[in-house]
N, C-alpha and C positions, 0 to 999 in steps of 0.2 A: 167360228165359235169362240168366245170369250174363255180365256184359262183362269182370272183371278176375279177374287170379288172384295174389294176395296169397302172397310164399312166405319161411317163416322161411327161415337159412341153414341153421344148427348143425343138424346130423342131419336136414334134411331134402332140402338142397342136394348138403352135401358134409358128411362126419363130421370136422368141427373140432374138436367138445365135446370131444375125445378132449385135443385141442391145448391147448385151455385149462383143464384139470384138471391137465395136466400140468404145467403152469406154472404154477398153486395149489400143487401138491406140493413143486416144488424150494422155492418163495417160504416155502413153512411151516415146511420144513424148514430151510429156509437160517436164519431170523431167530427159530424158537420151539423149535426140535429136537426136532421131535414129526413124526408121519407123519398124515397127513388121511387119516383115514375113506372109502374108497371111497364107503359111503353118504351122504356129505354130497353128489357129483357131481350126482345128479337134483336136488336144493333149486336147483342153481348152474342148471342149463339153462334157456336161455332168457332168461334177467334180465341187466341191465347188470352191467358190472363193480363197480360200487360197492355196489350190492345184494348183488353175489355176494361180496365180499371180508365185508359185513354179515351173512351169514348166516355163511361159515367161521371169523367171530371169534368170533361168538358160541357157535358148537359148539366152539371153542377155551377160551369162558370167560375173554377174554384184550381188553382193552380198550386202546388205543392214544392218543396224539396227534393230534389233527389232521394235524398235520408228516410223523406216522408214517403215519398212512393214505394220505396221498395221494403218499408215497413209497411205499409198497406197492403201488398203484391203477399207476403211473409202471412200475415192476420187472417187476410183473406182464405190461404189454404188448409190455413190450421181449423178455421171453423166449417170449411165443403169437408175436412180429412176427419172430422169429428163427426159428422151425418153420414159419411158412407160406412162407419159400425153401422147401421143399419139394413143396411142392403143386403138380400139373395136373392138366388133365384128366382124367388118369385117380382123380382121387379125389372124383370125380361120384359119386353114390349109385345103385345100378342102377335103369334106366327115367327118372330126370330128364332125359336128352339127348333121348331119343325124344318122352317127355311134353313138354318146354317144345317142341319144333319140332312136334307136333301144333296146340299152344295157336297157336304162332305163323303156322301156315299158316292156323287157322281167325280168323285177325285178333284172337285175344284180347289185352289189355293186361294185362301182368306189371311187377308191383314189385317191390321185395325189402323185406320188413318184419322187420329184426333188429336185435338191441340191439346188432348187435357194429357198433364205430366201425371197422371193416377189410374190413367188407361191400364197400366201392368195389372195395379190391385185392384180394379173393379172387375176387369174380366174375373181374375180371384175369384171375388167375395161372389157374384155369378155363375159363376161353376163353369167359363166357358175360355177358363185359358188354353187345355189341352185340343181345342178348338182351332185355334189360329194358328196359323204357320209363321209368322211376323207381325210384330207392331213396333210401328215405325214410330220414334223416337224425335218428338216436336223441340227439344233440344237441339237437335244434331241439323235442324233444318235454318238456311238464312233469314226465309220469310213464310209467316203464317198464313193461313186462309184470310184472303177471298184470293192470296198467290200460288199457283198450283204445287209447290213444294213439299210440305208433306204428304199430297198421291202419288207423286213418283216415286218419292220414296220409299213409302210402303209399295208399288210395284216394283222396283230393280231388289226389295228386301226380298223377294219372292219369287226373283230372277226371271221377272216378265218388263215388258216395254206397256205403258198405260195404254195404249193403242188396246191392247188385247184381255185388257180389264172394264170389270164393270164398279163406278163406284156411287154409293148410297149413303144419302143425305135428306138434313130434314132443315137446311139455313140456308140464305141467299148466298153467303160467304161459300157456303160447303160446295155447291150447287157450281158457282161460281169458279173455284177451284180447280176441281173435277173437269170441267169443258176446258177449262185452259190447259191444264195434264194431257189432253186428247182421249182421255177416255170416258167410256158409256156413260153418262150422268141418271142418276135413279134417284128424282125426290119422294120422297115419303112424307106427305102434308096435307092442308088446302091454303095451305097460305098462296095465295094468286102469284106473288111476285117471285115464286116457285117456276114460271112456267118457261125457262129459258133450259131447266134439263130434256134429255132427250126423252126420258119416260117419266110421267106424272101418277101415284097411285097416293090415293086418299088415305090409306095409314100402312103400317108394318102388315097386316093382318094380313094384307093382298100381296105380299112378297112372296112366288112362286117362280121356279126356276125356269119352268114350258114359258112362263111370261115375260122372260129377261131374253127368254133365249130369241123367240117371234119377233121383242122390240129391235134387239140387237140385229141380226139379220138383216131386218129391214133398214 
């Protein structure tokens, strides 16, 4: 049986990505007066900011400064850090409430393994700090998703080996990750290109613990 349960944030906790696309958008348009591709959104999920700002310049064809990037990197967070005043509870994903207080009556150990550096204050403004036992710290790691480095780290933060963890994801990156770490991969989606985790269920809603427990086992 599986001791921990490793959980992205962005669409799987609470639908953020939304926040932080949007804050790619104004940033594109404010400084290249161009509109960003809806379809560059899924490349962006999951990965760090700086990754993500690396893939929108590139589908921009638009090469920058050092100076310039990390004032972009800088803009960028100050406008996702201005949209998450909005956030509570109530923009939990359906079944994460019920699912995380199943896991934590059956004594299971929960991290948060996300590249976003706002993971602390959204669990916050969520009401679901007192929830986790670690969240692992996407600073403290060498490389970001789709490398498995920040799920080990949220499992050794919890004093387990990923072998013995289960972790949940809703990006190829995350998905990605999670198989390399060696532990149980749990997508939440229908995106197809979803189907290299070990368990596939169509949203958060279907996140049950008898059903993590059947897949793992097997």
């Amino acid at each position: 049986m599986f001791k921990g349960v490793l959980f992205d944030l962005d669409g799987v906790i609470a639908d953020t990505s939304t926040l932080h696309f949007d804050a790619w958008k104004k940033l594109v348009n404010k400084y290249f007066s161009v509109a960003l591709p809806d379809s560059i959104e899924e490349k962006t999920k999951g990965v760090s900011r700086t990754d993500s700002l690396k893939v929108i310049l590139e589908s921009l064809d638009v090469v920058v400064s050092d100076s310039m990037f990390q004032q972009l990197l800088h803009e960028k967070n100050e406008l996702y850090g201005d949209s998450l005043n909005t956030l509570s509870p109530n923009n939990i994903l359906p079944g994460i409430a019920p699912f995380i207080s199943e896991l934590k009556e059956q004594k299971m150990k929960l991290a948060l393994a996300s590249a976003s550096l706002n993971g602390p204050l959204i669990l916050e403004k969520l009401a679901l700090s007192t929830a986790f036992d670690a969240v692992a710290d996407p600073s403290k790691v060498a490389c970001g998703k789709p490398a498995p480095d920040i799920f080990i780290s949220a499992a050794k933060a919890l004093g387990l080996t990923p072998a013995v963890c289960v972790g949940i994801e809703d990006s190829i990156a995350g998905i990605s990750a999670i198989n390399s770490s060696g532990a149980f991969s749990v997508a939440v989606g229908k995106n197809p290109q979803l189907q290299s985790a070990n368990l596939i269920l169509p949203s958060t809603a279907e996140l049950r613990l008898d059903t993590l427990r059947i897949a793992y086992s097997n």
